[in-house]
C-alpha positions in Angstrom: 4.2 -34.1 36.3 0.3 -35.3 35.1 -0.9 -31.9 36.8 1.3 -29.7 35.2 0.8 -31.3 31.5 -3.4 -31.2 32.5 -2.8 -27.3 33.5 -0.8 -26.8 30.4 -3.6 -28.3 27.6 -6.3 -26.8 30.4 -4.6 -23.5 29.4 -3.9 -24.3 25.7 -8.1 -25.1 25.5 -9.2 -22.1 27.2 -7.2 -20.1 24.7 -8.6 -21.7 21.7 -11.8 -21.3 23.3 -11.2 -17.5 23.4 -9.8 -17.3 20.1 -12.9 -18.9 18.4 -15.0 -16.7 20.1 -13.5 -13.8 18.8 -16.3 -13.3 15.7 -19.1 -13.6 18.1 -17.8 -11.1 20.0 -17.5 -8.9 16.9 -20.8 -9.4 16.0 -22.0 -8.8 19.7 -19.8 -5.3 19.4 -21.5 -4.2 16.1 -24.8 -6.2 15.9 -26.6 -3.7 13.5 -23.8 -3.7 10.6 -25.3 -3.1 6.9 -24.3 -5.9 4.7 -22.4 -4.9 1.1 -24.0 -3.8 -1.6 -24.1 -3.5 -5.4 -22.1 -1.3 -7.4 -25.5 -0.2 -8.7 -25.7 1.3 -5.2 -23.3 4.0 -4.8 -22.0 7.0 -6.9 -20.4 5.4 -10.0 -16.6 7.4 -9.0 -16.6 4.4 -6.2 -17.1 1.8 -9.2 -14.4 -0.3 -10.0 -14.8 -1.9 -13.6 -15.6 -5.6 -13.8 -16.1 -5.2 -9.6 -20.3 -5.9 -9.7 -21.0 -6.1 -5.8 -19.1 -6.4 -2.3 -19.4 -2.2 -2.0 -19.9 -0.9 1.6 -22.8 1.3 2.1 -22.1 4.9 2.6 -23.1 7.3 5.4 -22.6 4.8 8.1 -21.1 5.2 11.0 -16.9 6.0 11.7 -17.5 2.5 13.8 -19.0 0.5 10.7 -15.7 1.3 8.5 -13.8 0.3 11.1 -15.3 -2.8 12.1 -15.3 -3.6 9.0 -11.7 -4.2 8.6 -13.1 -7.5 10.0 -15.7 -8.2 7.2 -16.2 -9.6 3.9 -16.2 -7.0 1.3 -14.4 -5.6 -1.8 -12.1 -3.5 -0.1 -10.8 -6.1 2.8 -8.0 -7.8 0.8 -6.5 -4.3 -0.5 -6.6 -2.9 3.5 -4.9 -5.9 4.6 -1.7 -6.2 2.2 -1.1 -2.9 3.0 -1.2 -3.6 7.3 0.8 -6.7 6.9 3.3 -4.8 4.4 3.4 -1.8 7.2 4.1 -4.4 9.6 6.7 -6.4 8.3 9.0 -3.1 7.2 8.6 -2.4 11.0 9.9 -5.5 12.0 12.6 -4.3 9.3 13.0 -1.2 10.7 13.8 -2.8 13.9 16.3 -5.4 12.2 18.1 -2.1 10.9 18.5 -0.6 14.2 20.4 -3.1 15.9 23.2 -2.7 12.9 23.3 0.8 11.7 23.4 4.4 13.4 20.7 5.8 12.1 21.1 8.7 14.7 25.1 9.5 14.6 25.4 7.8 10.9 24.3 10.9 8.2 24.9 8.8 5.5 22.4 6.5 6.7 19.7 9.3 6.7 19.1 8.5 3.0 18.2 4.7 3.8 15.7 5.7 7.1 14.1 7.9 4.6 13.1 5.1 2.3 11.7 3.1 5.2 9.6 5.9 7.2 8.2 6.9 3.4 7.7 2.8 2.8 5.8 3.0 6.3 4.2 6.1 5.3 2.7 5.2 2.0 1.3 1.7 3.3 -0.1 3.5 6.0 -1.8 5.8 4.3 -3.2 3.6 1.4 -4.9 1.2 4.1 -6.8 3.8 5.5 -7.6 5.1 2.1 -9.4 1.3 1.2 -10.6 1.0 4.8 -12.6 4.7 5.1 -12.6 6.2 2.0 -15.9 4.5 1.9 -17.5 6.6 4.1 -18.8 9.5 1.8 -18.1 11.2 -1.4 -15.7 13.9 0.6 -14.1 10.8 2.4 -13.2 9.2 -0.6 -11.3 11.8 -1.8 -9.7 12.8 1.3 -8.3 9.7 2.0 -7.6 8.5 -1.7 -5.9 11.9 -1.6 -3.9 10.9 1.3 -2.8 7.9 -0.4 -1.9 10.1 -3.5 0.7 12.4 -1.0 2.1 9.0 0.4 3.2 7.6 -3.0 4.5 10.7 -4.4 7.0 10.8 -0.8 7.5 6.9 -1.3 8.7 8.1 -4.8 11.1 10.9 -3.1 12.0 8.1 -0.8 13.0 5.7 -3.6 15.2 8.3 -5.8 17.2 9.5 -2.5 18.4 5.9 -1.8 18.9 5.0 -5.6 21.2 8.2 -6.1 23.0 8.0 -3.0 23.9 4.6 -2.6 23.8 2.7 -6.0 25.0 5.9 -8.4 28.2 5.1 -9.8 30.9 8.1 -10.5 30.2 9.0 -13.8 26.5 9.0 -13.7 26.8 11.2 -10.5 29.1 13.7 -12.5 26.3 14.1 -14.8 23.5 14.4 -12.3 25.0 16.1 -9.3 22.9 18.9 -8.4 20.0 18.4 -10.7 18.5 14.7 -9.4 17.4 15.1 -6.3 15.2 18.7 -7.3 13.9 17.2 -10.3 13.1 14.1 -7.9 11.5 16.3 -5.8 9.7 17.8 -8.8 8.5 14.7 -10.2 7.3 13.8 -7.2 4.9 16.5 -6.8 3.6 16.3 -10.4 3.2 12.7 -9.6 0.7 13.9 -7.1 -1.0 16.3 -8.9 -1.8 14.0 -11.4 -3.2 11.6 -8.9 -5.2 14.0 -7.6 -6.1 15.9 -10.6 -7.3 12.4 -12.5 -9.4 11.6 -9.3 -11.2 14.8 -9.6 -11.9 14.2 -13.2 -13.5 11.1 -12.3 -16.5 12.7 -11.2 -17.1 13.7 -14.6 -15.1 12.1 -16.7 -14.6 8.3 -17.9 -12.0 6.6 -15.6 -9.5 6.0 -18.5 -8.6 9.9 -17.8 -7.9 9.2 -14.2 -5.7 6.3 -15.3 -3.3 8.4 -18.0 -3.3 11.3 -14.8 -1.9 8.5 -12.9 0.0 6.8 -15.0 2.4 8.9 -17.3 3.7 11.3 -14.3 4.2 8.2 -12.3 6.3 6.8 -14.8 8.4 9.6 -16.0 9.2 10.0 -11.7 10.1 5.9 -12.0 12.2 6.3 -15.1 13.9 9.0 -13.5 14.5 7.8 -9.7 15.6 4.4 -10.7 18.1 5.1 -13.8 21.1 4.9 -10.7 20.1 1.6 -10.5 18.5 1.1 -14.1 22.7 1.9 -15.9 24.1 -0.4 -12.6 22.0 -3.4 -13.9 23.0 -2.9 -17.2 26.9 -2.2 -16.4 26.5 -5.7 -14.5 24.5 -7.6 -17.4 27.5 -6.2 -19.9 30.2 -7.7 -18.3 29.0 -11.2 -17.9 26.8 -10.8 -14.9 29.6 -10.9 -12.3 30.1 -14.4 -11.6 27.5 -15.6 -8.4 27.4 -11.9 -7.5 29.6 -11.8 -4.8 31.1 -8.9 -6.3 27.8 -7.0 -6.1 25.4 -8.7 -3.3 22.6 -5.8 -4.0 22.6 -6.9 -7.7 19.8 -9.7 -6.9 17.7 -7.8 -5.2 17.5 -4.7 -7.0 16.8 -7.0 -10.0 13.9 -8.4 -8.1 12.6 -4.7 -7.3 12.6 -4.1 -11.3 10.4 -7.1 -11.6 8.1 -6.3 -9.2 7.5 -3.0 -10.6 6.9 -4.4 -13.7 4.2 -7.1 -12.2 2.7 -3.5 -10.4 2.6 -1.4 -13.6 0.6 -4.4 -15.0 -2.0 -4.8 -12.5 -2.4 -1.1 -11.8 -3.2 -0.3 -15.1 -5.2 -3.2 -16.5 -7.8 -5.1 -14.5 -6.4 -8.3 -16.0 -8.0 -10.9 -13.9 -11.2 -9.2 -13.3 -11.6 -8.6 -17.0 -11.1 -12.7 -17.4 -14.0 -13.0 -14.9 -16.4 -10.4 -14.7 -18.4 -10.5 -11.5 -16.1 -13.3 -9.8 -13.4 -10.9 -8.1 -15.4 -9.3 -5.6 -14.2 -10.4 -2.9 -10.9 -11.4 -4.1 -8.8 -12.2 -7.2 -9.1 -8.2 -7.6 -5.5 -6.8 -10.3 -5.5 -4.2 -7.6 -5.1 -6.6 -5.1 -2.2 -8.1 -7.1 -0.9 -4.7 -7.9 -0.6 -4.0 -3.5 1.1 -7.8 -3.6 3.7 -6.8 -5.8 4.3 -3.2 -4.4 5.2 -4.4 -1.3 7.7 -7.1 -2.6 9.0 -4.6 -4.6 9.5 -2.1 -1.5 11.1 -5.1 0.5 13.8 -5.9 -2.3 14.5 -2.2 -2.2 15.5 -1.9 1.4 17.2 -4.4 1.5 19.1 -3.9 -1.7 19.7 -0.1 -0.1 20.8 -1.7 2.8 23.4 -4.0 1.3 24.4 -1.0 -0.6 25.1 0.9 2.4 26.9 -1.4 3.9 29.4 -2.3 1.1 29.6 0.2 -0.6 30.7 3.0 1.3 33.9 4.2 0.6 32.4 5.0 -2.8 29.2 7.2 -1.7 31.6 9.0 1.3 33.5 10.4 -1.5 30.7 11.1 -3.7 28.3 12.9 -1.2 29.8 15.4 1.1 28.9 15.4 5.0 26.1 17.7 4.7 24.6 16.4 1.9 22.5 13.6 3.4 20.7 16.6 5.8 20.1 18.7 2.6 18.4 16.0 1.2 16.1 15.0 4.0 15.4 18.8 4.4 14.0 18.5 0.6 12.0 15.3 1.8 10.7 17.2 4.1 9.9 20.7 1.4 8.4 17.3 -0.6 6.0 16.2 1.4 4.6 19.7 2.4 4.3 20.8 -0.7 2.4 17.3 -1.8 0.1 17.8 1.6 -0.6 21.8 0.1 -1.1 20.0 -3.4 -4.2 17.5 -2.5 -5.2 20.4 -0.4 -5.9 22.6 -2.9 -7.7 20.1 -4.9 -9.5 19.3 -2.1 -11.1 22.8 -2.0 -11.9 22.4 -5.8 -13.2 19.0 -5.5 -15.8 20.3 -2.0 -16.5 23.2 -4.3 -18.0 20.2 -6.8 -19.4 18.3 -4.5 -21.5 21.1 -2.4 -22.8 22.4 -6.0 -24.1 18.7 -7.2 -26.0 18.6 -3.2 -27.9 22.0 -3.9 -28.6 21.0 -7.5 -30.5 17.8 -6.2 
């Protein structure tokens, strides 16, 4: 019995051994890696305001950015919320599977949409913080990327708020307009994005912030009203008792105030503001912004889960059989034509960059 407890710490110390060795063998991999610089250091479309140092140079290596996923710099706390958000929706996804048909269930199509644009979005805005870095094309090709991913995680969000949490007379007003002007708003969404990141070159950055902003908003105001008239139908009658009537009710309340916390933080830099200089590394509203985004993306599957599970005699005899596959088709016309959006701006924004490299 003494041997086999002696193997077992032996084991348990070589492990820890190996784990603290894991930054020395990091450094070992990349010995040469530039350290961060100032914001005084690289073009001032890559400057955050109130964000002084912690910049990655650019022009390094594909291996430097991605090494540096394991450094100290300004970008490192943005690139991880977003990996340990795209992670635990996976474990969610997972959780989902073992109770609902997502393959012989059509009226579950709505609430798989919402996670693989969830997945999609965090995905892409990682890489966008990781490489974006890289060079002035980079930067806007992935911050681009990130741009499409939002505007489908906006899609995503109107499908499941109309599907599952409309009620009757809402739906009588809406049927046949929401999901196309979703769809709409989505990709104005992401022309704005785009658009006020190709100002930016050349304009102050409060343009790129109204760009952002106001279509963003108007999509929001739009894709949530389902839930937006449910809360208030709920808050009018005396809250429903402990909510049993309405299990959803809690959460979709929590995805509201979320939102709120991530229209804050998106659009002011609050705490960097308070303490110029100090939120290099961390402490960053953006940071707080991708906090709050992902809480407010977990309340929301789950609310749409809940939804789907209690309240489906109501949406079978709202939405007919086929209805579910028309709307993923439209997902599907949405993100293309958000991919042919950033595209085109793309070419516009190359065009800009190529004639600012001869003029030098």
């Amino acid at each position: 019995m003494a041997t086999i407890v002696m193997e077992s710490i032996g084991r348990v110390f070589i492990s820890l051994q190996q784990i603290r060795g894991v930054p020395r063998m990091l450094t070992e991999a990349a010995p040469s890696m530039p350290g961060t610089v100032r914001d005084t250091d690289v073009p001032y479309y890559f400057r955050e305001r109130y964000v002084c140092g912690g910049y990655r140079p650019l022009h390094q290596n594909w291996r430097y950015y991605f090494l540096s996923l394991f450094q100290r710099h300004n970008e490192t706390i943005n690139v991880w919320t977003h990996l340990l958000a795209f992670v635990v929706i996976l474990v969610k996804l997972r959780h989902l599977a073992e109770s609902v048909d997502f393959a012989g269930d059509p009226h579950s199509w709505p609430l798989m949409i919402l996670v693989v644009s969830s997945l999609t979005y965090s995905a892409f805005s990682a890489a966008a913080h990781l490489l974006g870095g890289k060079s002035e094309l980079c930067h806007y090709v992935f911050y681009f990327l990130d741009y499409v991913g939002v505007a489908q995680y906006q899609y995503g969000s109107a499908i499941v708020h109309f599907y599952y949490a409309v009620d009757e007379g809402l739906h009588g007003h809406v049927r046949g307009v929401f999901m196309p002007a979703a769809a709409v708003l989505s990709c104005l969404s992401c022309l704005g994005c785009c658009y006020g990141k190709y100002c930016n070159h050349s304009l102050p950055p409060w343009v790129r912030k109204v760009c952002q902003v106001v279509p963003s908003a108007i999509a929001y105001a739009w894709d949530s009203s389902p839930v937006a008239k449910r809360i208030a139908w709920w808050c009018a009658a005396g809250g429903g008792g402990d909510g049993d009537d309405d299990p959803a009710i809690a959460f979709h309340f929590g995805q509201f105030g979320f939102f709120l916390g991530c229209s804050v933080f998106f659009t002011f830099p609050v705490l960097e503001r308070c303490f110029p200089g100090r939120c290099n590394f961390v402490g960053q509203s953006h940071q707080m912004f991708h906090v709050f985004l992902s809480c407010c993306t977990l309340c929301q599957i789950h609310a749409s889960h809940l939804d789907y599970a209690a309240r489906r005699e109501l949406y079978s005899r709202l939405h007919g059989s086929g209805e579910a596959g028309v709307f993923a088709g439209l997902y599907a016309a949405t993100l293309a034509s958000c991919a042919l959006i950033a595209a085109l701006m793309l070419r516009r924004v190359k065009r800009v960059l190529d004639a600012d490299a001869k003029s030098k």
